[in-house]
C-alpha positions in Angstrom: -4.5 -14.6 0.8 -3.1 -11.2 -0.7 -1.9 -10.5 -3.9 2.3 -11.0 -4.2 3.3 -7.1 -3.6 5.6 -5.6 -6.5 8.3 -5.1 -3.7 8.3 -8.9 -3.1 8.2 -9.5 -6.7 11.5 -6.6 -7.2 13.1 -8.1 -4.5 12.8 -11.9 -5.3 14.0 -10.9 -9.2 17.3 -8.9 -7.7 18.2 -11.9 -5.6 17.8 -14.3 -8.4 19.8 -11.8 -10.4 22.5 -11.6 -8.1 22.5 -15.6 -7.0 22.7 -16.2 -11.3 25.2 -13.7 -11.9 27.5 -14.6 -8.8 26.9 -18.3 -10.2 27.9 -17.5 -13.9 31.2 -15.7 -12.8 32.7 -19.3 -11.3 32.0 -20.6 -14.7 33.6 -20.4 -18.1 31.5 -22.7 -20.1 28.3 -24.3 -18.3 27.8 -27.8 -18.5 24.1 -29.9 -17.6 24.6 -30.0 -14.1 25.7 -26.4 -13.8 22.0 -25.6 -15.7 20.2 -27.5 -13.1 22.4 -25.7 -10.8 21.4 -21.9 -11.8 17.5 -23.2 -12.2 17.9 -23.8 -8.2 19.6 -21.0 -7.9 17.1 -19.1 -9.9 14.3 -21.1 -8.3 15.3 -20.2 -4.9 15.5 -16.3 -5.4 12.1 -16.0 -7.2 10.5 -18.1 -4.5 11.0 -15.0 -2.3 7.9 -13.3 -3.8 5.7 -15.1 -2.1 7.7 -15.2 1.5 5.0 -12.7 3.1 1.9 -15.0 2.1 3.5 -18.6 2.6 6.4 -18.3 5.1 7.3 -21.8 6.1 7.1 -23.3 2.3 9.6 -20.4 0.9 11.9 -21.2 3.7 11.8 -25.0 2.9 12.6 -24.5 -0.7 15.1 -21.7 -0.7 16.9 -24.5 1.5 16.5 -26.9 -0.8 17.6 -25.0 -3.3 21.0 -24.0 -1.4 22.3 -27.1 -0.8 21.0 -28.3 -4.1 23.1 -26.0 -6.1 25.9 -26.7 -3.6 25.4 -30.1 -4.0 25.9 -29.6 -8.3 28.8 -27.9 -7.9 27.9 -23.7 -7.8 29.4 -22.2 -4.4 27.3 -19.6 -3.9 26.2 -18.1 -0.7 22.6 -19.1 0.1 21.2 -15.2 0.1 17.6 -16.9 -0.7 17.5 -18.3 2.3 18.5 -15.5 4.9 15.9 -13.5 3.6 13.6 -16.8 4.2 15.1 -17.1 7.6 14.4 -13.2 8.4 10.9 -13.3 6.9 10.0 -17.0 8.8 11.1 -15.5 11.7 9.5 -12.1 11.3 6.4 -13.9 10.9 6.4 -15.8 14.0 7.9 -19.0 12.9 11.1 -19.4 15.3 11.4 -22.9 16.3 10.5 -24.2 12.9 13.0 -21.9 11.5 15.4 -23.3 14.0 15.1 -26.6 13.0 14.9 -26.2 9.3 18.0 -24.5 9.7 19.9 -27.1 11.5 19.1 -29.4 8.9 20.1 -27.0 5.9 23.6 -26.4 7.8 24.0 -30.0 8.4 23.2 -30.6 4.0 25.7 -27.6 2.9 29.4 -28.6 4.1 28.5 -32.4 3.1 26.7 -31.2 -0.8 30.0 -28.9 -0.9 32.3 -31.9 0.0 30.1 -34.4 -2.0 30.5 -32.3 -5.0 34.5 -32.1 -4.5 33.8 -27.7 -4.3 36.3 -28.2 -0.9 38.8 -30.3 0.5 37.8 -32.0 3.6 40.1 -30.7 6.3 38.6 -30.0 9.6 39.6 -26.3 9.8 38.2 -25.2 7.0 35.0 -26.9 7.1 34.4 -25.5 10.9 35.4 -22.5 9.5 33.1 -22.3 6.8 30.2 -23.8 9.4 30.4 -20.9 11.9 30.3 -18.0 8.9 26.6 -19.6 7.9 26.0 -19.8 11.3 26.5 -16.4 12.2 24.6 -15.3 9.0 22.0 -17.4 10.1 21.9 -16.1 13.4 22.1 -12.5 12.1 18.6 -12.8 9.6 16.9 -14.7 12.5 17.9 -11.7 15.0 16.7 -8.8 12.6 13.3 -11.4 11.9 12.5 -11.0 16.0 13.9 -7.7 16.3 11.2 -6.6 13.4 8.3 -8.9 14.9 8.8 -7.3 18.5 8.3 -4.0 17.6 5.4 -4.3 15.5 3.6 -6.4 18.2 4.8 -3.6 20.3 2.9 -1.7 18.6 0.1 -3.5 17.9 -0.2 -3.2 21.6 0.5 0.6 22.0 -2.7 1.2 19.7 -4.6 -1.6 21.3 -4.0 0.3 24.8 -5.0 3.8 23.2 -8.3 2.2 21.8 -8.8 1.2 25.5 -7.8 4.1 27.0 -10.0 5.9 24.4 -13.3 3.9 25.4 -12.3 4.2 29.3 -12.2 7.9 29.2 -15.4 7.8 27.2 -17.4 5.7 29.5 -16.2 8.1 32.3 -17.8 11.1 30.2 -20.9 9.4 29.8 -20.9 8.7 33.6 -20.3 12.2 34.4 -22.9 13.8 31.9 -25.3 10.9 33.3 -24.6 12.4 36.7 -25.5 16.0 35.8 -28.3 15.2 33.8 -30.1 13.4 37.3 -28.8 16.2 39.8 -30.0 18.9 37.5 -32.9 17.3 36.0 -34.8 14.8 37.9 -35.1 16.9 41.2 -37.4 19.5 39.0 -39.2 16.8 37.4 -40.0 14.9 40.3 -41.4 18.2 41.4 -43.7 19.1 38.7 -44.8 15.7 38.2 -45.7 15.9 42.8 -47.1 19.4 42.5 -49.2 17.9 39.5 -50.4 14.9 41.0 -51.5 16.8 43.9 -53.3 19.6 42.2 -55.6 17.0 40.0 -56.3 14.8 43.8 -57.4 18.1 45.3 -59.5 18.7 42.6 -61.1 15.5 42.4 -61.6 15.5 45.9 -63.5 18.6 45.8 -65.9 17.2 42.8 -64.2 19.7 40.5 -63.6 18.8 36.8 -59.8 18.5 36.4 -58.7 21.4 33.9 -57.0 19.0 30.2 -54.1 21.4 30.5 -53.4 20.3 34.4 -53.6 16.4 33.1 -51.3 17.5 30.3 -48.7 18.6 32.7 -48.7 15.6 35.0 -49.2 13.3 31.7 -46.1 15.0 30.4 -43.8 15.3 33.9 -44.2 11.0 34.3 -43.4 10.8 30.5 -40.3 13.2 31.2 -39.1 11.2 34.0 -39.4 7.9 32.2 -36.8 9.5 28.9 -34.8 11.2 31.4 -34.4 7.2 33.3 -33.9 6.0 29.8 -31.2 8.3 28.6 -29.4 8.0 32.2 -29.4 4.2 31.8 -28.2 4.3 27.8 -25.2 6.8 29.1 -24.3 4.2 32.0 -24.5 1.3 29.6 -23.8 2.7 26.7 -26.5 0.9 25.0 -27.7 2.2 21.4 -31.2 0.5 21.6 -34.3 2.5 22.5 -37.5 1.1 23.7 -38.7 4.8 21.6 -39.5 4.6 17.7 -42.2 4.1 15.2 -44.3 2.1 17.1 -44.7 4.9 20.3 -45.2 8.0 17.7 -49.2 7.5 17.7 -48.6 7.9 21.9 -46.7 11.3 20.7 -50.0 12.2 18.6 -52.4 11.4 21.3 -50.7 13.1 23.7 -50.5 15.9 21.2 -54.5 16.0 21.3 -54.9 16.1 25.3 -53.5 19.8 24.8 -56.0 20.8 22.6 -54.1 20.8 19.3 -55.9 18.8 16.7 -53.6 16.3 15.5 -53.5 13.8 12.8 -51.5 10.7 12.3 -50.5 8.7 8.6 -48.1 6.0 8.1 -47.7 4.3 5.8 -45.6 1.1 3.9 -43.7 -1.3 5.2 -41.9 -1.1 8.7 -40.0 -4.1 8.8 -36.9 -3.0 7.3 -36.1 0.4 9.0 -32.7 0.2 10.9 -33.0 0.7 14.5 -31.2 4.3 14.1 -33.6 5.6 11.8 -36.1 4.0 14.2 -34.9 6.4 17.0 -34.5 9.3 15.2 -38.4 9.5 13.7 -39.7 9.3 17.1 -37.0 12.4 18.0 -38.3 14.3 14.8 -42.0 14.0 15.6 -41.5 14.5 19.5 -39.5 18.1 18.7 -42.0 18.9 15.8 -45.1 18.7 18.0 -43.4 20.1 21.1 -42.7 23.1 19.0 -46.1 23.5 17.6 -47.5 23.5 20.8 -44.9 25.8 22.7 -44.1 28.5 19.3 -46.6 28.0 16.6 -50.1 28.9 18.2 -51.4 26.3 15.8 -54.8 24.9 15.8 -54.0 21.8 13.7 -51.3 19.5 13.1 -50.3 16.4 10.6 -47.9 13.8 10.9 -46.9 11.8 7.8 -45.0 8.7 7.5 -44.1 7.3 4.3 -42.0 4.0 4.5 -40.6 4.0 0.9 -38.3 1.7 -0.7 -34.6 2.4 0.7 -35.9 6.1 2.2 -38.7 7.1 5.4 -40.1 10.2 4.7 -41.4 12.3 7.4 -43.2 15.2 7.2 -44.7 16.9 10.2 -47.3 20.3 8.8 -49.0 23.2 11.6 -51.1 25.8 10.6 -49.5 28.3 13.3 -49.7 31.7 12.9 -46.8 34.1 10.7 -46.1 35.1 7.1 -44.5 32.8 4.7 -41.6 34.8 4.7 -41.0 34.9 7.8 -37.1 34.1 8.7 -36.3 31.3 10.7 -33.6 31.2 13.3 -33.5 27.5 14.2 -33.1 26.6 17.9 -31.4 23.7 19.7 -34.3 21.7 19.0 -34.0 22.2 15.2 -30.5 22.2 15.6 -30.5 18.3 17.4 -32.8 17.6 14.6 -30.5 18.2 11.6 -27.7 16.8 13.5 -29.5 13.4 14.0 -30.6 13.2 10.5 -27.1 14.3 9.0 -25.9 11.1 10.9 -27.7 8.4 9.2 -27.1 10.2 5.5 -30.6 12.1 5.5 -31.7 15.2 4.5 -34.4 18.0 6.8 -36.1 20.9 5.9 -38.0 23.2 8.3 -39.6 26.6 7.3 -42.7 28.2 6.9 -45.3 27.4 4.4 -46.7 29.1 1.7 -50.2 28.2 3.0 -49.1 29.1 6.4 -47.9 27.6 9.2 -44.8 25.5 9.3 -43.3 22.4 8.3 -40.4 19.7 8.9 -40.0 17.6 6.0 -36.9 14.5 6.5 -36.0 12.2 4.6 -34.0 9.2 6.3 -32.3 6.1 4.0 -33.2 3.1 5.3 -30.9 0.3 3.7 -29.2 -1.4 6.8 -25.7 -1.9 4.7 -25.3 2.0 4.4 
């Protein structure tokens, strides 16, 4: 349970305030029952406080408290308890309420009468029964009247957080349906027009040119991502079967283009989040597509340095270009930095002052974060 608010506290001190001071104007001189009388009248406003946390026990003992001050002699209105009712109410609680509340109106005319506060004639008491009933009736109405509109909108938010995640499901479906009109025709056609080329050439004895393989080893791994990324926008599905353990595939693949490439990693895997997972397979994938597209580069290194709480990555090229050669980044570097900003990481990619280039990211990997 919460903490009592300071409004509940303010609130339950002013209605003991009032109760004790509307109390101590009926009385000249206080005798010991009219003490025990302003402690349940005191009693019954500072039980208010904790109304919010404990409903059903405040409304109990503020009616206790009415007709037990009643009851020793002090005719004062029962405030503490309307504001018992409302909360009870507010909170849910109606047919408890209800029958609490028959039984405190049933204890107030009989404390007053028992305490010789009114006479006993049958106007007056009915009388004085219907003005707590319609008080009654009035702090029960505002309770409900409060409690329906906040489920109301409990329920207006709930149906914008649905209407939220419908129209995003229909986005993913629409991009998923772009992505396979516009994509996987052309792929499905590189990787026929490769497969063909390499049969031919086997067929006629020839040796089947490592760039040609390349091209049909690269047009089936295209189609797989592409069937991948189509199925995580359908399902919206955040794992991915790609990540640490398919980079070394990334580096051998790397090789079968001719670029001489170079694989560390090192520490402990077991603790890197399934994010960070994705996104060093994204970083090496873009690094050593655009060494092989852009850089012209002979060699490249990929380093992997599971650290405590951080992955370093750090992917090196010895492409051609000065040092100071500006760098405009693309959409690759671009998706990149966006993916690393995302999990709290930092990139850098620029030339080096050996040469060539280098993407250097560092990812945290503590799974509270």
């Amino acid at each position: 349970m919460g903490r009592i608010g300071v409004g509940d506290g303010a609130i339950a001190v002013g209605v003991a305030a009032i109760l004790l001071v509307t109390g101590l104007s009926e009385r000249d001189a206080a005798t010991s029952a009219d003490l025990l009388g302003f402690a349940a009248l005191a009693a019954g406003g500072l039980s208010l406080a904790a109304r919010r946390r404990a409903p059903v026990p405040v409304l109990a003992f503020t009616g206790a408290c009415a007709v037990a001050h009643q009851a020793l002699g002090l005719d004062v209105p029962a405030v503490a308890y309307l504001f018992a009712v409302y909360a009870a109410v507010r909170a849910g609680h109606r047919h408890l309420t209800v029958a609490v509340s028959v039984a405190v109106l049933a204890g107030l005319p009989l404390a007053a009468l028992a305490s010789g506060l009114h006479d006993t004639s049958e106007a007056f008491t009915r009388a004085r029964g219907a003005l707590e009933l319609a008080w009654l009736i009035a702090a029960g109405a505002a309770g409900e009247a409060l409690r329906q509109a906040e489920r109301r909108a409990d329920e207006a938010e709930r149906t914008r957080e649905e209407t939220a995640r419908h129209r995003a499901a229909e986005e993913r479906l629409h991009i998923a349906r772009e992505l396979h009109d516009s994509l996987t025709h052309q792929i499905s056609v590189i990787k026929v027009q490769a497969g063909v080329a390499v049969h031919l050439a086997r067929k006629r004895g020839e040796q089947v040119p490592e760039p040609l393989l390349a091209i049909q080893e690269a047009g089936r791994e295209a189609a797989r991502e592409l069937r991948a990324t189509l199925e995580a926008l359908r399902d919206d599905d955040a794992t991915s079967p790609r990540g640490l353990d398919q980079v070394p595939d990334l580096v051998e693949r790397a090789r079968t283009i001719g670029l001489d490439a170079t694989l560390t990693i090192e520490g402990r895997r077991d603790d890197v989040p399934d994010a960070v997972d994705r996104t060093v397979y994204r970083i090496v994938q873009e690094s050593l597509t655009n060494i092989a597209r852009h850089a012209g580069a002979a060699t490249a290194s990929v380093r992997i340095d599971c650290r405590p709480g951080v992955l370093a990555i750090r992917v090196d090229d010895d492409g051609a270009g000065p040092p100071d050669a500006s760098v405009t980044p693309g959409v690759g570097l671009l998706g990149m930095r966006e993916r690393v900003v995302a999990l709290g990481g930092s990139l850098r990619a620029g030339p080096r002052g050996e040469g060539g280039f280098t993407v250097q990211a560092e990812l945290p990997v503590d799974r509270t974060a």
